[in-house]
C-alpha positions in Angstrom: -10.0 -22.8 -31.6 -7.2 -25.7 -31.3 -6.7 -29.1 -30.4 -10.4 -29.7 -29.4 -12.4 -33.3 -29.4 -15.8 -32.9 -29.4 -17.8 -36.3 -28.2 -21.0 -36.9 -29.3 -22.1 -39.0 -26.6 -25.3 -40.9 -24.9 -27.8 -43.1 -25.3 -28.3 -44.9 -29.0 -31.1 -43.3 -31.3 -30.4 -39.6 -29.7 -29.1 -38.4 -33.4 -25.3 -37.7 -32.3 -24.5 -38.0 -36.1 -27.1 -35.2 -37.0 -26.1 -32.8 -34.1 -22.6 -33.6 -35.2 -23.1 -32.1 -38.9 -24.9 -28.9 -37.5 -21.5 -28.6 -35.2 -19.2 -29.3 -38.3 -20.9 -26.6 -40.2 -21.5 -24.1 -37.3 -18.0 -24.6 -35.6 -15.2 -24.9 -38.5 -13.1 -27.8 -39.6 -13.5 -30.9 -37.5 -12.2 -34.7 -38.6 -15.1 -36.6 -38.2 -14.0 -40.1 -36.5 -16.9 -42.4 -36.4 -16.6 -45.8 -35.2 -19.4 -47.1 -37.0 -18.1 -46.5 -40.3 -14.5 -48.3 -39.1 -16.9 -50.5 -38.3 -19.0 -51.0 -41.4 -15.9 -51.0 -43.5 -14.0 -54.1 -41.7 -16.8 -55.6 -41.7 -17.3 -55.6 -45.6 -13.2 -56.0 -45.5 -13.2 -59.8 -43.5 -17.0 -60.5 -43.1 -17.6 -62.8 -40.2 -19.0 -66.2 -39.5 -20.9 -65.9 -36.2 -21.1 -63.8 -33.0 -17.4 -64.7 -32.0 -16.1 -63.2 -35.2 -17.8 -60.4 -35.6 -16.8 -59.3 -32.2 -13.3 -59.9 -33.3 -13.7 -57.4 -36.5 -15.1 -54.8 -33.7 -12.2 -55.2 -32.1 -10.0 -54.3 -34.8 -12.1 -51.3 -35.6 -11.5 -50.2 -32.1 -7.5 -50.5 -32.5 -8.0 -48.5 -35.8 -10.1 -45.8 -34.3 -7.3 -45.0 -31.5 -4.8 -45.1 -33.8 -6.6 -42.7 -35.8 -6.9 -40.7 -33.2 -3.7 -40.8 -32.3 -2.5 -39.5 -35.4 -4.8 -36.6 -35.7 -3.7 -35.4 -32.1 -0.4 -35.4 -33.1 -1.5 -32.9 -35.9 -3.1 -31.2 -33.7 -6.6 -31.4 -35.8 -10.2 -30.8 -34.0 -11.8 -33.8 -33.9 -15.4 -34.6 -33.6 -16.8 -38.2 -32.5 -20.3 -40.1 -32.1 -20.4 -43.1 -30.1 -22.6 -44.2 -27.3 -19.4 -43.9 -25.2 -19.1 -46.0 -21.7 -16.4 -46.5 -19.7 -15.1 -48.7 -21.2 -13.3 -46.3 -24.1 -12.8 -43.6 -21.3 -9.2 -44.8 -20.1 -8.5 -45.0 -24.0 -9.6 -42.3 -24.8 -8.7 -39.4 -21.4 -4.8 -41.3 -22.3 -4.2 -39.6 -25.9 -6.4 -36.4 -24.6 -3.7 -35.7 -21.5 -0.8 -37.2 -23.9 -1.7 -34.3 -26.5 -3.2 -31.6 -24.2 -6.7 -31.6 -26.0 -9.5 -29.8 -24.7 -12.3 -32.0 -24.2 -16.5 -30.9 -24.6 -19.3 -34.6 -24.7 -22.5 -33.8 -25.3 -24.5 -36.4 -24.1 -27.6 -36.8 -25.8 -30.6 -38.7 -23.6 -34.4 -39.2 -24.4 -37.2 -41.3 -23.7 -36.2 -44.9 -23.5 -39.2 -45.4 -25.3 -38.9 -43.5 -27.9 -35.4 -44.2 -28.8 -36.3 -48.0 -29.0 -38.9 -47.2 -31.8 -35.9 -44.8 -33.4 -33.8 -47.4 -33.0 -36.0 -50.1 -34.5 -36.8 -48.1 -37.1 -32.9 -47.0 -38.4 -32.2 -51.0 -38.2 -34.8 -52.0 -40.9 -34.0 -49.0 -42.9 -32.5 -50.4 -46.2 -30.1 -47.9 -46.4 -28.4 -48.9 -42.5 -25.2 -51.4 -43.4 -26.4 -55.0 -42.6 -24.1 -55.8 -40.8 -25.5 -54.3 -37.5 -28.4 -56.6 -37.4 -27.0 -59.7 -38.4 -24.5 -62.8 -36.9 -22.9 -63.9 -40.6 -22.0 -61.4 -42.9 -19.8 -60.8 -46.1 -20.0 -58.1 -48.6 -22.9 -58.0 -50.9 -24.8 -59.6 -48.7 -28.6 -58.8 -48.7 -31.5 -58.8 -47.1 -34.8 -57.8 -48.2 -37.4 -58.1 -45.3 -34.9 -56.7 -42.5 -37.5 -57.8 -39.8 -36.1 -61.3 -40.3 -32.6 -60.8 -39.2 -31.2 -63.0 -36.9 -29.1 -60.0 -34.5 -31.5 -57.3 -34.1 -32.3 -55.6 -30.6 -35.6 -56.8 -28.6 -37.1 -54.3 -26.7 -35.4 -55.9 -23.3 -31.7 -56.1 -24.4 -32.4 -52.3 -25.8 -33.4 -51.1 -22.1 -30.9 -53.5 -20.5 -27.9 -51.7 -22.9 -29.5 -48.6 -22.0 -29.7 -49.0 -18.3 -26.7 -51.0 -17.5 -23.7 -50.1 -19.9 -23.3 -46.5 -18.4 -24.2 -44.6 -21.8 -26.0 -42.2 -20.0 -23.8 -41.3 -17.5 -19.9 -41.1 -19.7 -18.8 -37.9 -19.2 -15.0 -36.2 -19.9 -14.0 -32.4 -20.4 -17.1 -29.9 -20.1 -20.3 -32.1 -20.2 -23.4 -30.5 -22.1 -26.5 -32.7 -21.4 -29.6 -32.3 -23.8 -33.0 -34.2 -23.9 -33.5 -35.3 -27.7 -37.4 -36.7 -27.1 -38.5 -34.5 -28.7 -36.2 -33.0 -31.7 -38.6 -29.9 -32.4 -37.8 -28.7 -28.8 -33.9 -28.9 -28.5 -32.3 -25.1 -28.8 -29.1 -26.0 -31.1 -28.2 -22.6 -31.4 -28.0 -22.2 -27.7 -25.8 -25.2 -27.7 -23.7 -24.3 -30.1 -23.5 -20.5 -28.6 -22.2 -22.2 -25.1 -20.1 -24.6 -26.4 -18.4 -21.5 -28.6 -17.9 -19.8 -25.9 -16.9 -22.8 -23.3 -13.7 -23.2 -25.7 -12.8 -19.8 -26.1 -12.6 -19.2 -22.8 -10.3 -22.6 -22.1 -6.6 -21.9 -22.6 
């Protein structure tokens, strides 16, 4: 099993980055390429001032995660990602994926809208989440010890209009695997894993 990229894709709160350690463990040596942590990182590299700034550090995370990418195809590593992918990174990403002749497999990951908001909610005020994803001014050190108060965090409407309008649930490249994550004690990884096993094996 060569030159695969594995996305972890759907809706936010469905637990790509926990599937994606059972698939690290369970399927062999994968780079792990998550844009949060580009993220997180040039974040605490320039901080930002307000809204207009910080979407300019995500920006530059963005040019570092293709470039990343870029380079691992070129070595011909398996790569795993977790995003909520959208169109928007699709022409980026199907680009280097014909350019290196990867095989592609996204899982896309749905659930409850309900349920994920309350997830969601609940991984924001977690002290251990970088700060930076809730607020509009950051710099590193920065804290903040009641998390309810901070000034970027996702009402309940802007979570179902991200969920509804940005096309999260419906990215799709390669072999698409779809699973319901509503309720985590229900989801058959094994199977999952078993299929996707066997989906690349069979690709030549």
């Amino acid at each position: 099993m060569d030159k695969v990229l594995i996305l972890l894709a759907g809706l936010p709160g469905t637990g790509k980055t926990y599937l994606g350690d059972i698939i690290k463990n369970e399927l062999g040596a994968f780079y792990h390429l998550s844009q949060d942590e580009l993220k997180e990182n040039y974040s605490d590299t320039y901080g930002y001032r307000n809204l207009e700034e910080k979407q300019y550090v995500e920006l530059m995370a963005w040019a570092k995660y293709y470039e990343i990418m870029e380079q691992k195809m070129q070595a011909g590593s398996n790569i795993i990602s977790d995003y909520p992918f959208s169109q928007k990174q699709k022409p980026h990403i199907e680009r280097l994926v014909d350019k290196y002749g990867y095989k592609v497999v996204t899982i896309r990951l749905i659930a409850d809208l309900d349920v994920l908001f309350e997830r969601q909610k609940n991984r924001d005020l977690d002290p251990t989440r970088h700060l930076s994803h809730i607020v509009t001014s950051y710099k590193k050190g920065d804290h903040l010890a009641n998390r309810s108060i901070a000034d970027n965090l996702l009402t309940y409407e802007d979570f179902i209009e991200r969920c509804t309008t940005r096309g999260y649930d419906t990215f799709e490249l390669g072999s698409l695997y779809e699973v319901d994550v509503t309720d985590y004690s229900k989801v058959n990884y094994p199977k999952l894993l078993k299929d996707i096993r066997e989906n690349l094996n069979s690709i030549v």
